[in-house]
C-alpha positions in Angstrom: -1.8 7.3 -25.7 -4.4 9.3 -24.6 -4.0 11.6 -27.2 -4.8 9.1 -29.8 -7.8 7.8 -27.7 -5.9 4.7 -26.8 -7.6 3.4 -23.3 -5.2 3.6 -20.7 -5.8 1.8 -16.3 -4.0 3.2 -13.9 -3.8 1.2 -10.5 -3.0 3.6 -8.0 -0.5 2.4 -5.3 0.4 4.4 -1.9 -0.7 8.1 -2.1 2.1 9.4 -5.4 -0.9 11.3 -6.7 -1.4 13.8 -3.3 1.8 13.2 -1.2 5.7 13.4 -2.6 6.4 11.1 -0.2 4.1 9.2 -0.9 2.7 7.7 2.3 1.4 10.9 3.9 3.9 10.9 6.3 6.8 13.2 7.2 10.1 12.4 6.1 11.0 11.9 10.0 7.9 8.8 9.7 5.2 10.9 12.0 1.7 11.2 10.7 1.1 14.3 8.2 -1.3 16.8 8.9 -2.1 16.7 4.9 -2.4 20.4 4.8 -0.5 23.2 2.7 1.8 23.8 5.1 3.2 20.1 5.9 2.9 19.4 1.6 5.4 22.6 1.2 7.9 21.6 4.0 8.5 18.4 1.5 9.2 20.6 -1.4 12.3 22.3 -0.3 13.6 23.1 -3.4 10.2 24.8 -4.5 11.1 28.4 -3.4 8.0 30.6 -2.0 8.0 32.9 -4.8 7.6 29.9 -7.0 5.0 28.1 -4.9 1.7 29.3 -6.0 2.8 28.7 -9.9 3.6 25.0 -8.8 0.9 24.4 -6.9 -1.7 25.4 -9.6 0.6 23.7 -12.4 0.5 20.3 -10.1 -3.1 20.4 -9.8 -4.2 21.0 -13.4 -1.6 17.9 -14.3 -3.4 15.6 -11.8 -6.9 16.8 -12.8 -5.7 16.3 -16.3 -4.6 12.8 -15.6 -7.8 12.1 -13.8 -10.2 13.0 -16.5 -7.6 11.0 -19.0 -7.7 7.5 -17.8 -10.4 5.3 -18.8 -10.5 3.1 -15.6 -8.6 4.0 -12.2 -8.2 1.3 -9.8 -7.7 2.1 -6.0 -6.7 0.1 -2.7 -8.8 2.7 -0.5 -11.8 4.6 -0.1 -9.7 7.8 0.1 -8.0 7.5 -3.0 -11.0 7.1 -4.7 -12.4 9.7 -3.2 -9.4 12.2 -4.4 -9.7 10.9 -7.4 -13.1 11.7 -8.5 -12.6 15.1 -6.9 -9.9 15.6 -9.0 -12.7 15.1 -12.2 -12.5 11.8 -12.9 -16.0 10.4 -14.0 -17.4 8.0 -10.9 -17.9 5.3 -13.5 -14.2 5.4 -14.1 -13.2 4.0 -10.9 -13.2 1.4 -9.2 -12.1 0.8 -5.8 -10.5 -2.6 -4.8 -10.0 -2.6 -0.7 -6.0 -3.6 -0.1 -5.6 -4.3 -4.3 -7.9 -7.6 -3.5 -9.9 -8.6 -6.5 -13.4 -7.7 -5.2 -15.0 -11.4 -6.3 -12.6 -12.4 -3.3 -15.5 -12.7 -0.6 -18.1 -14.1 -2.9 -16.2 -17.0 -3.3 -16.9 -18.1 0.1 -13.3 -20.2 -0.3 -13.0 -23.1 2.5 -9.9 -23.1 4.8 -7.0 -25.4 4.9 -7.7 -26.4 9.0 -5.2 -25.9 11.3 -4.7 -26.0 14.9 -3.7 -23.2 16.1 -4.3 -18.9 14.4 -3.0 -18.1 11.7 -1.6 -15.1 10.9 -0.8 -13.1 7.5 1.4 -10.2 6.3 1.5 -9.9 2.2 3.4 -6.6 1.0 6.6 -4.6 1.0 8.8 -4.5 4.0 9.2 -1.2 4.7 8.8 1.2 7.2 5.2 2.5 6.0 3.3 -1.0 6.4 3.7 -1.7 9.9 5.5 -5.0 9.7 8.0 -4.1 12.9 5.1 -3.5 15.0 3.6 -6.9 13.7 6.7 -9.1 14.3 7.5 -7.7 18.0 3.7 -8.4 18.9 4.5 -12.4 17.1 7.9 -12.6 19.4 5.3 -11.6 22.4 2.9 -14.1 21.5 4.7 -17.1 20.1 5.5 -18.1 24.0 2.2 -17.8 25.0 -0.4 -19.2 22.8 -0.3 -21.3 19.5 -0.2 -19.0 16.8 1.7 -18.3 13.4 2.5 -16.1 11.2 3.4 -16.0 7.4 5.0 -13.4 5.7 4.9 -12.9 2.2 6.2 -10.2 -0.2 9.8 -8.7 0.2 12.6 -6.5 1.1 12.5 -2.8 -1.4 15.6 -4.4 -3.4 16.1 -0.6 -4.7 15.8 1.4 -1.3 19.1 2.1 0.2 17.4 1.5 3.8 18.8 -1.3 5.5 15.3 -1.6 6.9 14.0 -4.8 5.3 17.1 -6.4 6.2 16.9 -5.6 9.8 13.4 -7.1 9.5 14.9 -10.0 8.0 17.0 -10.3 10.4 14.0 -10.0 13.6 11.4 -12.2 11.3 14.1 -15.1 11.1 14.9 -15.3 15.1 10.8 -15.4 15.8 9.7 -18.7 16.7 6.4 -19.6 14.6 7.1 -17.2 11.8 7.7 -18.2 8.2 9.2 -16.1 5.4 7.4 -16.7 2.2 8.8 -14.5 -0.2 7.4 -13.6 -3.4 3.9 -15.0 -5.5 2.4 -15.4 -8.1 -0.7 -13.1 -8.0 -3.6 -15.8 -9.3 -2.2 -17.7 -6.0 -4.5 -15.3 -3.8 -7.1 -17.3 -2.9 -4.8 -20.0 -2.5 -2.9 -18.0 0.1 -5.9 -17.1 1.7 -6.9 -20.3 2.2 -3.9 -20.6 4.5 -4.4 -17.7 6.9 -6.9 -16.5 9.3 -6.6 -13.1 9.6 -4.3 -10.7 7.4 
């Protein structure tokens, strides 16, 4: 598509275009140091001798890619910032904080009242977005002050993990918290209507 001058978005989601994993964190979940030496302990089967040819060949496809798409969108400051280092054209991209439309704020949308806080998770469940941390702090506070929480997105249907079902599991015996599921996208606003703080 490029090729033939055919416009082509990319929305970039995690960190595919500067960590294998993904998430730039080691495979045993602790932070990554980001530098050559933790990248190459996730390419085991990249032997040393091969390394250097890889390396180069990995960043002239990503710069390549960069400098091809006519719009990039991105959920952070730091993958916009990798991606105009990698060449492409500031004008190019655009940065949407979380993958929230950026009109979000300026439509200064009222809130469905409520009694007590409200609370908000919306993405995958897995290991990499923090939801365990965030439903053993709501089984703290559920006995103590009047608060909710809702949780939408889902389980990684593909991932072999039994992760999101353990989360399931702890999410379901939490007094105050709500299992949403999937949404329509346009519903957004909507949703955020409904919670205080995500």
């Amino acid at each position: 598509a490029m090729h033939t001058g055919i416009p082509c978005v990319i929305t970039h989601v995690d960190f595919l275009w500067s960590c294998r994993e993904s998430h730039l964190l080691r495979r045993d979940f602790s932070v990554c140091g980001g530098d050559k030496a933790a990248c190459r302990a996730c390419y085991p089967d990249i032997t040393d001798s091969n390394w250097p040819l890889f390396d180069a060949r990995r960043h002239r496809l990503l710069t390549l890619l960069a400098r091809g798409y006519s719009t990039h969108h991105c959920p952070s400051s730091i993958l916009e910032r990798q991606v105009k280092t990698l060449g492409a054209p500031p004008e190019c991209v655009r940065m949407f904080p979380h993958g929230v439309p950026d009109d979000l704020p300026a439509k200064r949308q009222s809130k469905t009242p409520a009694r007590g806080l409200r609370l908000g998770f919306i993405g995958r469940w897995n290991r990499i977005k923090g939801i365990e941390v965030f439903l053993r702090a709501m089984a703290l506070l559920t006995d103590r002050t009047d608060i909710t929480a809702a949780l939408y997105g889902e389980q990684e249907s593909w991932s072999k993990d039994a992760y999101g079902q353990d989360m399931l599991k702890l999410a379901s015996g939490i007094t105050g918290v709500k299992i949403m599921g999937k949404f329509d996208p346009a519903d957004i606003h909507r949703i955020h209507g409904q919670i205080d703080a995500l």
